[in-house]
Every structure is written in C-alpha cells, then in structure tokens.
PyMOL Python script that loads the backbone (N, CA, C, O; Angstrom):
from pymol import cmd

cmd.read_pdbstr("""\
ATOM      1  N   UNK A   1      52.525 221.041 215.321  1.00  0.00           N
ATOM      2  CA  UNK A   1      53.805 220.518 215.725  1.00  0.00           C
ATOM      3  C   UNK A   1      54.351 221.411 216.829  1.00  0.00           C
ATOM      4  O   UNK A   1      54.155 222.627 216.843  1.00  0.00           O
ATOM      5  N   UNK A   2      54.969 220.825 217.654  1.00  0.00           N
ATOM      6  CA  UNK A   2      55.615 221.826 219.110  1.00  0.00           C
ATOM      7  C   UNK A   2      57.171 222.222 218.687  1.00  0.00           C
ATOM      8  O   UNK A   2      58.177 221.515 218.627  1.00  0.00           O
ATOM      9  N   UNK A   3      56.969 223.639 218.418  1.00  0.00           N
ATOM     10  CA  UNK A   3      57.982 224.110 218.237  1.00  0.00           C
ATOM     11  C   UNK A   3      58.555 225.239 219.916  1.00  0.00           C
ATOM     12  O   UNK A   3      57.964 225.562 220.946  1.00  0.00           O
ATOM     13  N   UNK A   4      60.042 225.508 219.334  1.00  0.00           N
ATOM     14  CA  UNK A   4      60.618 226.371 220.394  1.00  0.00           C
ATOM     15  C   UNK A   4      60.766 227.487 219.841  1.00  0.00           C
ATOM     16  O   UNK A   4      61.097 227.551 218.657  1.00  0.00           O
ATOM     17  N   UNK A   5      60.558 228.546 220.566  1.00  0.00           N
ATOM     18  CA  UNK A   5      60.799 230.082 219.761  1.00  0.00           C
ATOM     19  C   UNK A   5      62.309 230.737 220.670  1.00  0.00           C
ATOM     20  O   UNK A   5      62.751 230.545 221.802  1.00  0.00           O
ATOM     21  N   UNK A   6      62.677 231.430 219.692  1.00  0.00           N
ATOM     22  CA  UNK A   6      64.540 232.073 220.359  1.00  0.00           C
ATOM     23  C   UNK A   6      64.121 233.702 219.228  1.00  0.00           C
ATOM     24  O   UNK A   6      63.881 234.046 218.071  1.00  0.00           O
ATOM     25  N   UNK A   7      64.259 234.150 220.438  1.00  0.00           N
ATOM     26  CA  UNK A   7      64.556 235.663 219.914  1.00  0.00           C
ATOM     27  C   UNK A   7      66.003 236.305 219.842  1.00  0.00           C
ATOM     28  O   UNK A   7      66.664 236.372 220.879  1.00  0.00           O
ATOM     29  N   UNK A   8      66.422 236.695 218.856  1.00  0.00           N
ATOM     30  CA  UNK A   8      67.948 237.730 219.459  1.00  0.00           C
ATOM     31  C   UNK A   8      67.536 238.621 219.226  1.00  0.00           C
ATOM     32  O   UNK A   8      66.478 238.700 218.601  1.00  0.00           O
ATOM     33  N   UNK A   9      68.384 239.914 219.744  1.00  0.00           N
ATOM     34  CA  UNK A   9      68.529 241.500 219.726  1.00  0.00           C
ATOM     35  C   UNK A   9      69.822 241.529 219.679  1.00  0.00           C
ATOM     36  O   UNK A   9      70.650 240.818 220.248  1.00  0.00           O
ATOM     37  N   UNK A  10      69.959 242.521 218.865  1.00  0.00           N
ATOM     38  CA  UNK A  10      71.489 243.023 218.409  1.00  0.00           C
ATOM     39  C   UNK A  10      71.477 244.284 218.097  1.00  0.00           C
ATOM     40  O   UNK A  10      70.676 245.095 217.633  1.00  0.00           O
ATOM     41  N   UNK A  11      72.497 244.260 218.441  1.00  0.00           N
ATOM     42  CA  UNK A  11      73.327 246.177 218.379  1.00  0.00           C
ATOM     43  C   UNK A  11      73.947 245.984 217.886  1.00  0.00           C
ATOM     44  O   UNK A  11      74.623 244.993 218.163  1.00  0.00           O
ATOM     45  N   UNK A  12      74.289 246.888 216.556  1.00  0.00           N
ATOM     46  CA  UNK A  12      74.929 246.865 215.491  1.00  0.00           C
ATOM     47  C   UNK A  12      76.437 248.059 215.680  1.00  0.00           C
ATOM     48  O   UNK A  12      76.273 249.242 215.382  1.00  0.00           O
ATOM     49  N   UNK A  13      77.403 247.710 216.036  1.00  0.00           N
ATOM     50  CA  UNK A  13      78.352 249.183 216.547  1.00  0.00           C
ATOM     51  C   UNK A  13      79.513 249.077 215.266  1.00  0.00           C
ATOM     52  O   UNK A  13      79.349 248.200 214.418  1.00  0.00           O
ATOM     53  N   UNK A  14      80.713 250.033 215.170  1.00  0.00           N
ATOM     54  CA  UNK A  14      81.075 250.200 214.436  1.00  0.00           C
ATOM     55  C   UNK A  14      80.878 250.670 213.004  1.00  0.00           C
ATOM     56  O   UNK A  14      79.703 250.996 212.835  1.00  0.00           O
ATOM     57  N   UNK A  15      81.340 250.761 212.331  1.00  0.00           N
ATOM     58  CA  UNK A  15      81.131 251.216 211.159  1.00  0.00           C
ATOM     59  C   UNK A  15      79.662 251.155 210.468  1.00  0.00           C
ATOM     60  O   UNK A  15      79.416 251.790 209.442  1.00  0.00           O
ATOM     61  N   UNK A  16      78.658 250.291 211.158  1.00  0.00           N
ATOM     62  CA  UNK A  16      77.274 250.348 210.785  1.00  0.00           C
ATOM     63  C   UNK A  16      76.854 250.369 212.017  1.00  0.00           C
ATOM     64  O   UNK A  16      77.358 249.493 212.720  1.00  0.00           O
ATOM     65  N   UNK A  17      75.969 251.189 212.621  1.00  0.00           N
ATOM     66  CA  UNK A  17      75.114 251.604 213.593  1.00  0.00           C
ATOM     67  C   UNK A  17      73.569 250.851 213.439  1.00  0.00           C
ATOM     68  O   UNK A  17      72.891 250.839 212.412  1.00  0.00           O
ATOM     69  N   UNK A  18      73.275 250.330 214.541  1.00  0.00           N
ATOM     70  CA  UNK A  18      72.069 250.020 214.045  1.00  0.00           C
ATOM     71  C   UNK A  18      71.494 248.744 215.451  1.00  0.00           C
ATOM     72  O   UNK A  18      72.046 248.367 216.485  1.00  0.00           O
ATOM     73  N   UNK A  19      69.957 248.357 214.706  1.00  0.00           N
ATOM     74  CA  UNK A  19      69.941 247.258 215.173  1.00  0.00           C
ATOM     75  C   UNK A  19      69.104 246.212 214.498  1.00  0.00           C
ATOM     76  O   UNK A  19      68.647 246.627 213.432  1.00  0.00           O
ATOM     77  N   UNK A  20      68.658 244.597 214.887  1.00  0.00           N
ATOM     78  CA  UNK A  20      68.464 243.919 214.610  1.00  0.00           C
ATOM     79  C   UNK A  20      67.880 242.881 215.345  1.00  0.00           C
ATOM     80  O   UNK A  20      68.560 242.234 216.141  1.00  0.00           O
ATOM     81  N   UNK A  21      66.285 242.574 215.102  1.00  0.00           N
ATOM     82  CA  UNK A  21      65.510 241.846 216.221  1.00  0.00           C
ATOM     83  C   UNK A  21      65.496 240.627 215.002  1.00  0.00           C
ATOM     84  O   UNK A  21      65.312 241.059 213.864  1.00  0.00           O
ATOM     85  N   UNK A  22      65.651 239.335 215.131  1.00  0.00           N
ATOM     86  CA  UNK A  22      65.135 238.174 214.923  1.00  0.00           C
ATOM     87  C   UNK A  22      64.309 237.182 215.425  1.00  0.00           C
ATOM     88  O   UNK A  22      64.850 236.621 216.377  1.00  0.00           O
ATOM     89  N   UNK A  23      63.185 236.734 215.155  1.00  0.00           N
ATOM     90  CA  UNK A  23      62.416 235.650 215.825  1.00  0.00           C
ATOM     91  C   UNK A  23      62.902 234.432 215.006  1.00  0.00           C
ATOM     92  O   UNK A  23      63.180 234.611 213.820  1.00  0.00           O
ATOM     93  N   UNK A  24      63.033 233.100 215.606  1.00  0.00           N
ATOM     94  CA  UNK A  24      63.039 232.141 214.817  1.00  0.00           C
ATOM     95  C   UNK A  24      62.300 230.540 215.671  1.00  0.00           C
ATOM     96  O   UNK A  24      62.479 230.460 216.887  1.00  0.00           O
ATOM     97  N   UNK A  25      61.756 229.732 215.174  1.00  0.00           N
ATOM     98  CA  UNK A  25      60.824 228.910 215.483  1.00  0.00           C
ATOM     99  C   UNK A  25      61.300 227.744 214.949  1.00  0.00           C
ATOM    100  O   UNK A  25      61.600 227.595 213.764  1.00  0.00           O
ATOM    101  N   UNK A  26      61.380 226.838 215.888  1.00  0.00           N
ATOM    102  CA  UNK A  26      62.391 225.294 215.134  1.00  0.00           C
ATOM    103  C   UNK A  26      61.425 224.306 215.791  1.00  0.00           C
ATOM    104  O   UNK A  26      61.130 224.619 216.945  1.00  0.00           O
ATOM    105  N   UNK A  27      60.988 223.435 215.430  1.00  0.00           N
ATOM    106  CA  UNK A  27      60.373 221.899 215.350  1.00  0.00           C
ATOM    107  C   UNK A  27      61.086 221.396 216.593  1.00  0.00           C
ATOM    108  O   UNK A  27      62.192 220.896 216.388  1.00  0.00           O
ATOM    109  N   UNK A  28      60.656 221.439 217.833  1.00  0.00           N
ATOM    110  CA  UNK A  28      60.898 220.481 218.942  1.00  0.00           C
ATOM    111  C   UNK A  28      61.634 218.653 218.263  1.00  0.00           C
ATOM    112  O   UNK A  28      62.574 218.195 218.913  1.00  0.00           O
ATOM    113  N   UNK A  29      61.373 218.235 217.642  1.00  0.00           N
ATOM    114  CA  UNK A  29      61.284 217.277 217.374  1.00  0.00           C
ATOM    115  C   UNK A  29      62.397 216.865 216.688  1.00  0.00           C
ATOM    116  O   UNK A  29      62.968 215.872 217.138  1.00  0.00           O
ATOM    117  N   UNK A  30      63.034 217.614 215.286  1.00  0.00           N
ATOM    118  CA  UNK A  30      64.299 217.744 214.729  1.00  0.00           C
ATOM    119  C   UNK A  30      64.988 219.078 214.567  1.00  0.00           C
ATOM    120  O   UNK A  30      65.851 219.149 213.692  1.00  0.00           O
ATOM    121  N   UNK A  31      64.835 219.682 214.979  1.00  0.00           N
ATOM    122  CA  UNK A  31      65.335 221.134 214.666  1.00  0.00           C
ATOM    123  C   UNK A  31      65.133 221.665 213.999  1.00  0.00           C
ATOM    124  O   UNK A  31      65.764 222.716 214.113  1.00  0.00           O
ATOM    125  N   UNK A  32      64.288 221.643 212.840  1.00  0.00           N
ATOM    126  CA  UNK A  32      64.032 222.040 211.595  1.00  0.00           C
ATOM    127  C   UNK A  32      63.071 223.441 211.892  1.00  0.00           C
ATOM    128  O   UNK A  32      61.986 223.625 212.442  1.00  0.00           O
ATOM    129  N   UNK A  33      63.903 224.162 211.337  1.00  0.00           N
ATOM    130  CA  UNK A  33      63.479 226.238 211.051  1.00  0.00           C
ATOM    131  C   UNK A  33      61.865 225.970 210.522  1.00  0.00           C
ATOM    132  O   UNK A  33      61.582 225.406 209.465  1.00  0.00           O
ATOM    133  N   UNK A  34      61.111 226.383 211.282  1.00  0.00           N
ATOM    134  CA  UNK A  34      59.663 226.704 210.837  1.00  0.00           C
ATOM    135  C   UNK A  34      59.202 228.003 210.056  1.00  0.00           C
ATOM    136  O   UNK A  34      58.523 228.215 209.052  1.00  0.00           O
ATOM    137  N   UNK A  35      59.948 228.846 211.068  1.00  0.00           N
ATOM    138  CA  UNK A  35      59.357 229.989 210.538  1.00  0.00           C
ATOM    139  C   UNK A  35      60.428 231.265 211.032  1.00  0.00           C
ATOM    140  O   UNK A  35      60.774 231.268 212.214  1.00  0.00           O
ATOM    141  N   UNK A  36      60.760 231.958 210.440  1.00  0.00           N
ATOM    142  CA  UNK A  36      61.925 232.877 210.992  1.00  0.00           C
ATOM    143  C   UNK A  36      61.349 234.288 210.596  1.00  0.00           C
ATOM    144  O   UNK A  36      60.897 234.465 209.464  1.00  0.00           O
ATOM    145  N   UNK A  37      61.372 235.438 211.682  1.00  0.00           N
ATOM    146  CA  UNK A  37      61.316 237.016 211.165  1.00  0.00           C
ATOM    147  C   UNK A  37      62.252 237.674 211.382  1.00  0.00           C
ATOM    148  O   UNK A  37      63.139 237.194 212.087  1.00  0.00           O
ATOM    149  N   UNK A  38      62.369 238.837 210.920  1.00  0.00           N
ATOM    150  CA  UNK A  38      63.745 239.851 211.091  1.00  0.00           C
ATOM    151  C   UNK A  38      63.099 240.790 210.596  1.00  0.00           C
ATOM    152  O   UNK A  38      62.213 240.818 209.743  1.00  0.00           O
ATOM    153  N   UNK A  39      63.963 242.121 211.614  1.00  0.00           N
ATOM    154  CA  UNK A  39      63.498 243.362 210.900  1.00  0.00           C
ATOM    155  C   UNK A  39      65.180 243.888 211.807  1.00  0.00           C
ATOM    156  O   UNK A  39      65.652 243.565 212.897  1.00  0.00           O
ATOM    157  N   UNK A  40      65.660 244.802 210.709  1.00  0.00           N
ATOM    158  CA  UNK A  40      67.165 245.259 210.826  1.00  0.00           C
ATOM    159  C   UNK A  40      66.742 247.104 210.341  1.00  0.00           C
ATOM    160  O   UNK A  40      65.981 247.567 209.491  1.00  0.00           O
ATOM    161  N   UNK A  41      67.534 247.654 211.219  1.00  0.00           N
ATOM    162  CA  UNK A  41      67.730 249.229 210.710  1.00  0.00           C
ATOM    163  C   UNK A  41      69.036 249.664 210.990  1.00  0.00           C
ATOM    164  O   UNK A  41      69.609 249.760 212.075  1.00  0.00           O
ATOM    165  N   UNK A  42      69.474 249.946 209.698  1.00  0.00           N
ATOM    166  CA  UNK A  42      70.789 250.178 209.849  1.00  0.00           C
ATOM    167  C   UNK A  42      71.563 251.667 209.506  1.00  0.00           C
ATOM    168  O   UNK A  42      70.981 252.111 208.516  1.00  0.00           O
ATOM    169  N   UNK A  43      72.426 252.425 209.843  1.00  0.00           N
ATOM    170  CA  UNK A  43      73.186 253.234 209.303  1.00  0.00           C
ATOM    171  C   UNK A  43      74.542 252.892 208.804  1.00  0.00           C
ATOM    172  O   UNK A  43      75.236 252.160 209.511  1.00  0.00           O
ATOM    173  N   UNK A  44      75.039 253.363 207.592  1.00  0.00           N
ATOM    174  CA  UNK A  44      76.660 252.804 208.092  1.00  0.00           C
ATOM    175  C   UNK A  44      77.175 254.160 206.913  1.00  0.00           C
ATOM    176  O   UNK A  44      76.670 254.697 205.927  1.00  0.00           O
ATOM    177  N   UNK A  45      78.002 254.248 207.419  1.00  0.00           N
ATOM    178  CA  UNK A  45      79.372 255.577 207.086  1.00  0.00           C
ATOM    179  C   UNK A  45      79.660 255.219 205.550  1.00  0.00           C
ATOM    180  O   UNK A  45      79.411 254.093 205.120  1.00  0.00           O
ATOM    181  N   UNK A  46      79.946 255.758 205.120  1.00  0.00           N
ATOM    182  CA  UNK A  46      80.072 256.215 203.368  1.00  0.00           C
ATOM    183  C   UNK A  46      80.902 257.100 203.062  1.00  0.00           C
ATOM    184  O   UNK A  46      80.839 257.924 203.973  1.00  0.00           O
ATOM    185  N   UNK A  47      81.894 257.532 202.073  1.00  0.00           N
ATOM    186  CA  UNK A  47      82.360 258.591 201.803  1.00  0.00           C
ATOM    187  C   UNK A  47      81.264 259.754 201.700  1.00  0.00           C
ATOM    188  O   UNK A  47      81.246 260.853 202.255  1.00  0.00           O
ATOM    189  N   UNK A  48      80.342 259.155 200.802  1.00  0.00           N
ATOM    190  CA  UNK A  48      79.611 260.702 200.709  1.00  0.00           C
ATOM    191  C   UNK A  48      78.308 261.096 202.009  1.00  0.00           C
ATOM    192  O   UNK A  48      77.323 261.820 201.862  1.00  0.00           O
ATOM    193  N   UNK A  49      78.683 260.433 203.088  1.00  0.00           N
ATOM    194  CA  UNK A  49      77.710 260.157 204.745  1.00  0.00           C
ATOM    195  C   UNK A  49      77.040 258.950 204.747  1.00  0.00           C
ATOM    196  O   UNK A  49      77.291 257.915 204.129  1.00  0.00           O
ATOM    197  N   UNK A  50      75.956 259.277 205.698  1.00  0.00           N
ATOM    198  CA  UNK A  50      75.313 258.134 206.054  1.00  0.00           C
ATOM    199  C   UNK A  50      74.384 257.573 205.067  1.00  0.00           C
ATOM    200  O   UNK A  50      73.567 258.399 204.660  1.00  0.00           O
ATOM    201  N   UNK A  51      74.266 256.156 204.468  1.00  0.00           N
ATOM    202  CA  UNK A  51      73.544 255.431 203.922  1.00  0.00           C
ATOM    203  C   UNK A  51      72.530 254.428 205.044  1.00  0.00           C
ATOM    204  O   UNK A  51      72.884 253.581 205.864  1.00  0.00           O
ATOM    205  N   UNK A  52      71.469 254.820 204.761  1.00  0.00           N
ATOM    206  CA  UNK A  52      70.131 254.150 205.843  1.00  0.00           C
ATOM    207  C   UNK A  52      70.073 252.842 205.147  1.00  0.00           C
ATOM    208  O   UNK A  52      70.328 252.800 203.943  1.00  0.00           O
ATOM    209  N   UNK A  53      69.742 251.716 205.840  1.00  0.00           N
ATOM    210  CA  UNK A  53      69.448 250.856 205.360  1.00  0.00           C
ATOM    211  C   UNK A  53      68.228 250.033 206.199  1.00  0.00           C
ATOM    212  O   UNK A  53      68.741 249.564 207.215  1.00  0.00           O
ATOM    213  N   UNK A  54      67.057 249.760 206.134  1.00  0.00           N
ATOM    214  CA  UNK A  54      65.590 249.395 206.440  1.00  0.00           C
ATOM    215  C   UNK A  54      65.581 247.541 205.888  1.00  0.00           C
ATOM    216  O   UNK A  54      66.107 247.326 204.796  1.00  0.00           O
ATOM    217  N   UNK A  55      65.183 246.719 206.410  1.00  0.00           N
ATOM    218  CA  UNK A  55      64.843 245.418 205.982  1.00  0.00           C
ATOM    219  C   UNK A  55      63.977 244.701 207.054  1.00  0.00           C
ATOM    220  O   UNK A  55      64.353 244.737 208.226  1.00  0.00           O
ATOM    221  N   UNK A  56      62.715 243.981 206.676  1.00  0.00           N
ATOM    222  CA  UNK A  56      61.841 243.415 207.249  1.00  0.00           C
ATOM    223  C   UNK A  56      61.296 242.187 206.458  1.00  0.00           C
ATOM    224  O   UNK A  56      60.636 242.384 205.437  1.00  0.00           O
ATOM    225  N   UNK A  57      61.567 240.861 206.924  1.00  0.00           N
ATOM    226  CA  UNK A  57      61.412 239.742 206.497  1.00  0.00           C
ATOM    227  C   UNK A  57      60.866 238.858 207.267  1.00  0.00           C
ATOM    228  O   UNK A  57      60.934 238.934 208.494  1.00  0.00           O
ATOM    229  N   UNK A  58      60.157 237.754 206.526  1.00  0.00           N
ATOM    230  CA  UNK A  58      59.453 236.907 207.373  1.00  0.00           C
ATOM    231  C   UNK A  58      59.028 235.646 206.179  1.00  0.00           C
ATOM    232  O   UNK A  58      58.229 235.750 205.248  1.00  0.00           O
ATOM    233  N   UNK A  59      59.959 234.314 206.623  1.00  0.00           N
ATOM    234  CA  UNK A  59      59.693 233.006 206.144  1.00  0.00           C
ATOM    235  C   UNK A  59      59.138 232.090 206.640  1.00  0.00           C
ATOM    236  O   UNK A  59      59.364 231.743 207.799  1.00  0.00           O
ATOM    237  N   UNK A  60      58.367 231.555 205.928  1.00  0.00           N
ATOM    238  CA  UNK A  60      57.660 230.013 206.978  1.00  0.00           C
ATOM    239  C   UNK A  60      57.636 229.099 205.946  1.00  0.00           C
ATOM    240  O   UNK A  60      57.490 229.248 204.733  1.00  0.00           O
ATOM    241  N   UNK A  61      57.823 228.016 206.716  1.00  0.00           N
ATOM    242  CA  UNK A  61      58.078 226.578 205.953  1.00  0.00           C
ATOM    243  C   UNK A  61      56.497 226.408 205.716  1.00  0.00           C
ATOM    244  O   UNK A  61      55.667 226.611 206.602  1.00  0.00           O
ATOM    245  N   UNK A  62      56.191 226.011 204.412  1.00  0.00           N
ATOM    246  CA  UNK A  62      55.092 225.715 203.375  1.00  0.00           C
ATOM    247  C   UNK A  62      54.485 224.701 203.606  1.00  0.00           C
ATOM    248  O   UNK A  62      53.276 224.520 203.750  1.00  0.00           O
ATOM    249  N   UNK A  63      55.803 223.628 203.668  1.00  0.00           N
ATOM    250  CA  UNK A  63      55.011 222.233 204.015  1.00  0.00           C
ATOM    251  C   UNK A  63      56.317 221.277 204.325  1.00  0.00           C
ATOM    252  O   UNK A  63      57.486 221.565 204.065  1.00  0.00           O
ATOM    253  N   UNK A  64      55.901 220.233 204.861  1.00  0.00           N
ATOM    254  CA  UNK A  64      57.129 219.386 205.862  1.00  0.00           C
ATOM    255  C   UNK A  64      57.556 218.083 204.878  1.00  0.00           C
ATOM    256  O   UNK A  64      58.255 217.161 205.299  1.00  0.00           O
ATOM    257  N   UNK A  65      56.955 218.159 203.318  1.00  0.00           N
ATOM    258  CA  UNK A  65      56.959 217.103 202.695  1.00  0.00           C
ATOM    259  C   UNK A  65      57.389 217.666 201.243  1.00  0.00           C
ATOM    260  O   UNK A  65      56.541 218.301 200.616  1.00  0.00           O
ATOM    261  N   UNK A  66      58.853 217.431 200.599  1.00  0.00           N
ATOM    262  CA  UNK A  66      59.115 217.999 199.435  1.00  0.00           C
ATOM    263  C   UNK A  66      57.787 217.820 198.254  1.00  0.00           C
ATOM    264  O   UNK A  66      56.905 216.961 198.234  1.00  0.00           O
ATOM    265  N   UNK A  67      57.963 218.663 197.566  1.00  0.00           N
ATOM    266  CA  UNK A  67      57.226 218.091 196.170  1.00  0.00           C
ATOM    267  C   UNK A  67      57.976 217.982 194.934  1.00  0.00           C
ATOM    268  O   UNK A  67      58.696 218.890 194.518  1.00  0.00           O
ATOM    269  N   UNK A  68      57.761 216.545 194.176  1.00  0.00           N
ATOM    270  CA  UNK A  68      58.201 216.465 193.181  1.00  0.00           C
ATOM    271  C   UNK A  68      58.093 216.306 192.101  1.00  0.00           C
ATOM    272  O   UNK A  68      59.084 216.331 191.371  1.00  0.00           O
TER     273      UNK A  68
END
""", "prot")
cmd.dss("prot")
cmd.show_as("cartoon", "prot")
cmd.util.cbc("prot")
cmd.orient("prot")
C-alpha cells in the first residue's frame, strides 16, 4: 500500500529538557496510521534534581481487516 512518511523533531524546553524524534507512516489512500516510531530523552527538574527519563517505541498496524 503507498503510504506517506512525516517525521517531527522536537525540543523539549522548560521544565523538562529534552528531545523527541517521531516517524509516522499513514496510508495514501485514507489516512490511516501504519506504522509510527518514537524515541524521547528527557530530563525534567524535581525537588530532589534531575529525573532522566529514556522511551523508545515502535507500532505497526497488524492487519487492515478487524478480527472477530
């Protein structure tokens, strides 16, 4: 199926430092999310300092036809 791919990048400012790359992949045809990745690294301020925060994800649609 012909899909379109859209990347963002983000800078994370304020109170959480950081950043955040997303890929996401949608069906030319209806828009429908194929397949989406993310990977986020974050810092953010705490009373007792900095708390790190790490996340890396990645979904893909299974199949284009519910099962029931």
């Amino acid at each position: 199926m012909p899909v379109v791919h859209v990347r963002v990048d983000e800078t994370l400012t304020g109170g959480t430092k950081g950043t955040r790359a997303a890929d996401s992949w949608y069906a030319v045809a209806d828009n429908l999310l194929v397949k989406r990745t993310s990977a986020t690294d974050a810092d953010t301020q705490t009373p007792f300092g900095y708390s790190h925060y790490h996340e890396v994800l990645s979904v893909t649609l299974a199949d284009l036809h519910p099962r029931q």
